[in-house]
N, C-alpha and C positions, 0 to 999 in steps of 0.2 A: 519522600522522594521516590520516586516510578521509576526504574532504570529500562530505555526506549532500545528496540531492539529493530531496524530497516530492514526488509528483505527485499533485496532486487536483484534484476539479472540482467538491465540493461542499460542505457543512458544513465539511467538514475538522475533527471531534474528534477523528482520529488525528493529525491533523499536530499537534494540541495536543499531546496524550499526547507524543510523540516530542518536540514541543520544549521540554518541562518535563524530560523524561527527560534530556534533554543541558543542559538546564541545569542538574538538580543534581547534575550530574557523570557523567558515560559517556567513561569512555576511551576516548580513540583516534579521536575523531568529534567532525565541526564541523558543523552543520546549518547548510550554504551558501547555500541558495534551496529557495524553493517552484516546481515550475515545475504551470503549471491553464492550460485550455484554454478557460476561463469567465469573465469579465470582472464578470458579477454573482456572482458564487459567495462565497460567506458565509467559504470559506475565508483568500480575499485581505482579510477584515477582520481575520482570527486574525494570519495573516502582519506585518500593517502593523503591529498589535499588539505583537506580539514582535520586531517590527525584523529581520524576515527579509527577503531580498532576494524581489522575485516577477517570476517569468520568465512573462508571459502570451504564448501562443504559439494562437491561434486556428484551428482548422483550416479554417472560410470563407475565411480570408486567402488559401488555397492553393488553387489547381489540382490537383493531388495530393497524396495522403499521404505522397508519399516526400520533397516537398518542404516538406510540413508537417513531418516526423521531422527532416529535414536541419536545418530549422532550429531544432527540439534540440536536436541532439547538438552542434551548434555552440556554442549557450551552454553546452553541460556541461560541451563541453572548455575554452569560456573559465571556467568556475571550477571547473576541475580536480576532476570529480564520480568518485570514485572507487566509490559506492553510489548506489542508487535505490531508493527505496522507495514503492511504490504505494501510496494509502492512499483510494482509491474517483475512482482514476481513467478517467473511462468511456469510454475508447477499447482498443481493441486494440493492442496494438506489432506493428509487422512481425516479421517472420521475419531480417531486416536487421539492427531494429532491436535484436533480444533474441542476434544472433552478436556484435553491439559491444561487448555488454552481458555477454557470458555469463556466468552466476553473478554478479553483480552487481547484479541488479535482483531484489527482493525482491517479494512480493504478500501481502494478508490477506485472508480469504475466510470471511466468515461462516457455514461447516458444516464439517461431518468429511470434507474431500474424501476422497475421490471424489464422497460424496454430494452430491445438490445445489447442482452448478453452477449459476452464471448470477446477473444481477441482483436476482432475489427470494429468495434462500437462505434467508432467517431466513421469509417466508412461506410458502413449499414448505416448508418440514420442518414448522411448525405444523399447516396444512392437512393435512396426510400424517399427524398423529397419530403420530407414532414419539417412541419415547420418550426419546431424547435427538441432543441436533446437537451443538452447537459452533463452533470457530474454529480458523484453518488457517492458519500462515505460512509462506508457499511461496517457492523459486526459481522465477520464471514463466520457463515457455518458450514456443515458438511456439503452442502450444496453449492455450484457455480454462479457467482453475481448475487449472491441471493445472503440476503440477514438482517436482522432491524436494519432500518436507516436511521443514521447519525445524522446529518445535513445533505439536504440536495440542492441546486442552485440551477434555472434554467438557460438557456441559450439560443437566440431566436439563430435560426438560420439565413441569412441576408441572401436576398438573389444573388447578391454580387459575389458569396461566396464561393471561393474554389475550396478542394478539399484542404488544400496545404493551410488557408487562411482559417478555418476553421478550426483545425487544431491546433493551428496557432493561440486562438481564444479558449481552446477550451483546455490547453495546457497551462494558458495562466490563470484560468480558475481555479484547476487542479492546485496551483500553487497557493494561491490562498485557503481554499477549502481544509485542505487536509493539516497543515497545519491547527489550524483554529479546530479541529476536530480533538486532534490530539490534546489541545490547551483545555476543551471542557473537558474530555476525560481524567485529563491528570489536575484539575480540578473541584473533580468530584461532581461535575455538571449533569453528566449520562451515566446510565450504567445500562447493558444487556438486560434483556428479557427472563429472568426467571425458568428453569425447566423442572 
């Protein structure tokens, strides 16, 4: 059993999707904690909701980010996080923190990486007129949007679309996707690249 560990900072309608998903059965995974860096963040009301444990871990609180990560991985290992799963958590991990972690911390990326880095993906690819983007679940590593791909799924852009109706589609990808990531992980489907 894989004990699942969410980190968000915002909505959190992935942390939904994932915890509906393991509620109607996902072998091999217990979705342990939400751990978010935001104290108002709309996701700690999804959490309380579903009776998830929520690790707030603020990064004001610290002098540094290594002492802000420290005090992370500390809770992880007190409930035995065997996965991590990003799901619009807006900080970077150390380079530290993704060796601890290797192959074990998951990310969703709204476009067809490469394309498309960074926090505005679903507006960059609109703006840009190309005719289709998508959704990307990645092994993150030290680097931004970037690590093997897990599953990517594309998404035609429709003239008719506005930006809003756009990610409308491509947050219900999001929700299918990343679940179904997590199910071949924690069934032994993928595993990370080798270093």
């Amino acid at each position: 059993m894989i004990n699942l560990a969410v980190f968000a900072s915002g909505n959190g309608s992935n942390f939904s999707a994932i915890s509906a998903a393991v509620k109607k059965g996902m072998p091999g995974v217990r979705l342990k904690i939400l751990v978010c860096d935001n104290p108002e963040a709309f996701v700690v009301k999804r959490a309380r909701k579903e009776k998830v444990p929520i690790v707030l871990v603020r990064r004001r609180d610290f002098r540094e980010r290594s002492d802000f990560e420290a005090a992370i991985i500390g809770r992880l290992k007190e409930y035995k996080i065997g996965l991590i799963a990003l799901a619009g958590f807006m900080r970077m991990l150390s380079p530290r923190f993704v060796k601890i972690y290797r192959n074990r911390v998951l990310n969703i990326h709204p476009s067809l990486l490469p394309d498309f880095k960074g926090a505005h993906a679903i507006r960059d690819a609109f703006e840009k007129g190309v005719p289709f983007t998508g959704v990307t679940v990645h092994f993150a590593d030290e680097q931004m949007d970037h690590g093997q791909v897990i599953l990517q799924q594309k998404i035609e852009i429709r003239k008719a679309d506005t930006l809003f109706s756009l990610e409308r589609r491509i947050h219900r990808l999001e929700h299918k996707l990343y679940p179904e990531a997590i199910r071949l992980f924690c069934g032994g489907k993928i595993r990370g690249a080798r270093r």
